[in-house]
C-alpha positions in Angstrom: -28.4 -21.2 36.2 -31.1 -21.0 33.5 -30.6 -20.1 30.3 -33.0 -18.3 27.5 -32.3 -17.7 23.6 -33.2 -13.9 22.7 -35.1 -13.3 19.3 -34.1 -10.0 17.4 -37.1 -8.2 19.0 -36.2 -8.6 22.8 -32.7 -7.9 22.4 -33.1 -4.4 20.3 -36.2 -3.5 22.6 -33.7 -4.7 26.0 -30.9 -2.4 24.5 -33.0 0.4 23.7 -34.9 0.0 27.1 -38.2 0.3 25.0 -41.8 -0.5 26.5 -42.5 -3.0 24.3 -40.2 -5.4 26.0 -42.4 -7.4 28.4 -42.1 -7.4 31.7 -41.1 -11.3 32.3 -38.7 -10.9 29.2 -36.9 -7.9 31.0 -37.1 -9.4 34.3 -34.7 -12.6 32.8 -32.4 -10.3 31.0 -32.3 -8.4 34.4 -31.2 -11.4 35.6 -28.3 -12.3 33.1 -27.2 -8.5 34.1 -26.6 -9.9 37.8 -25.0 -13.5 36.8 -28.7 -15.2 38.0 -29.1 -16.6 34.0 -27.6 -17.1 30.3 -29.2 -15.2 27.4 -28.0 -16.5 24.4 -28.2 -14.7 20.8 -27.8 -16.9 17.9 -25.5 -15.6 15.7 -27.9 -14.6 12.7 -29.7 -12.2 15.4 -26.6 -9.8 15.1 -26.9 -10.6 11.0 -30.5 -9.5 11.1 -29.5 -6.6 13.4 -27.0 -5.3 11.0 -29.7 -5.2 8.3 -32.1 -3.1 10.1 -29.1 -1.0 10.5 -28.3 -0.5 6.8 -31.8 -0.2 6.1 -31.6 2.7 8.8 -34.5 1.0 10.7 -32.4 0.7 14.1 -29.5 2.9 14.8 -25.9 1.5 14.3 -25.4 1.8 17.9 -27.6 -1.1 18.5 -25.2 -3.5 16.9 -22.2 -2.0 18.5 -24.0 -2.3 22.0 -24.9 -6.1 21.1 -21.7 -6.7 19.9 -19.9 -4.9 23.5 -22.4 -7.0 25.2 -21.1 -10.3 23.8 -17.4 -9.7 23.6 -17.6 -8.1 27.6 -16.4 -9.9 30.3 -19.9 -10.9 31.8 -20.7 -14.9 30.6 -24.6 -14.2 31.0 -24.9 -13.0 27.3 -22.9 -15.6 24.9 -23.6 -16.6 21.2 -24.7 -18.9 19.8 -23.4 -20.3 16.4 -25.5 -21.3 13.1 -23.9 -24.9 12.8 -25.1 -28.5 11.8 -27.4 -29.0 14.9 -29.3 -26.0 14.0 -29.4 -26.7 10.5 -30.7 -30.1 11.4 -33.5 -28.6 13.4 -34.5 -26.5 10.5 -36.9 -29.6 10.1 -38.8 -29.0 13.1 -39.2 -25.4 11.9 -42.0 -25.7 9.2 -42.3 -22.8 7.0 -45.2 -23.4 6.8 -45.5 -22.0 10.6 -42.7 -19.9 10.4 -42.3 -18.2 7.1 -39.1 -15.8 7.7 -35.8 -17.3 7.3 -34.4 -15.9 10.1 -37.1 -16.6 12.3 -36.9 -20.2 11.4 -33.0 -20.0 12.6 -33.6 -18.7 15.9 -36.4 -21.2 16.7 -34.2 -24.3 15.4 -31.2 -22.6 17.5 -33.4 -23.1 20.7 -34.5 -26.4 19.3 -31.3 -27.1 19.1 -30.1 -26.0 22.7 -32.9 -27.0 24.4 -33.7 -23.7 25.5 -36.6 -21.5 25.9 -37.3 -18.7 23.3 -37.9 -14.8 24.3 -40.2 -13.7 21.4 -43.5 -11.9 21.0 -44.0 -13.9 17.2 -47.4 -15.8 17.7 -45.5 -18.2 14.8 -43.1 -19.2 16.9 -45.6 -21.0 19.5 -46.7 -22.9 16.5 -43.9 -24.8 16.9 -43.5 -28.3 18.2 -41.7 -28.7 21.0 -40.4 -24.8 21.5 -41.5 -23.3 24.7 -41.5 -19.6 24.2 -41.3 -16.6 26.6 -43.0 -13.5 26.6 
């Protein structure tokens, strides 16, 4: 089964079923829905989630629906921790391509993992070695 890291972007627009969501990004969270592949959310997705919320820019019930969506039963939508392999992959992550701190964490989590990244962020194809989604 394939697996797929999700970027703050396609997980907010997947759990507020918004448009802007691509069509081949909702197609493979479609498929973690039926147990046909793994989306993985590192962990500082959820921090930048609860952010927006404090900030009011998403609604708190986007965090709770994340957070119900990784503590549920299904194993198509696990997390994936900040640790020592991402940190190390930081240096494949030039801030010079990719400014935003966060950003830079999700694209050395998928480093990391080997995995491809959902994201719309032109930055992020920048970035040696990444294959990104969208």
């Amino acid at each position: 089964m394939k697996s797929y890291i999700a970027d703050t972007h396609s997980l907010i627009w997947y759990l507020q079923d918004n448009p802007r969501l691509s069509l081949r990004a909702r197609s493979l969270f479609s498929q973690a829905d039926v147990g046909k592949a793994t989306l993985v959310v590192p962990t500082i997705v959820l921090v930048e989630m609860t952010y927006l919320a404090e900030k009011k820019r998403i609604a708190y019930t986007l965090v709770k629906a994340a957070l119900n969506l990784l503590r549920g039963a299904s194993k198509n939508y696990r997390l994936a921790p900040l640790d020592l392999a991402v940190v190390e992959a930081l240096e494949r992550t030039p801030r010079s391509v990719v400014s935003d701190m966060p950003d830079r964490i999700i694209a050395a989590t998928a480093l990391s993992l080997g995995l491809p990244l959902l994201s719309r962020d032109p930055a992020m194809k920048a970035v040696g070695g990444l294959e990104v989604i969208w």
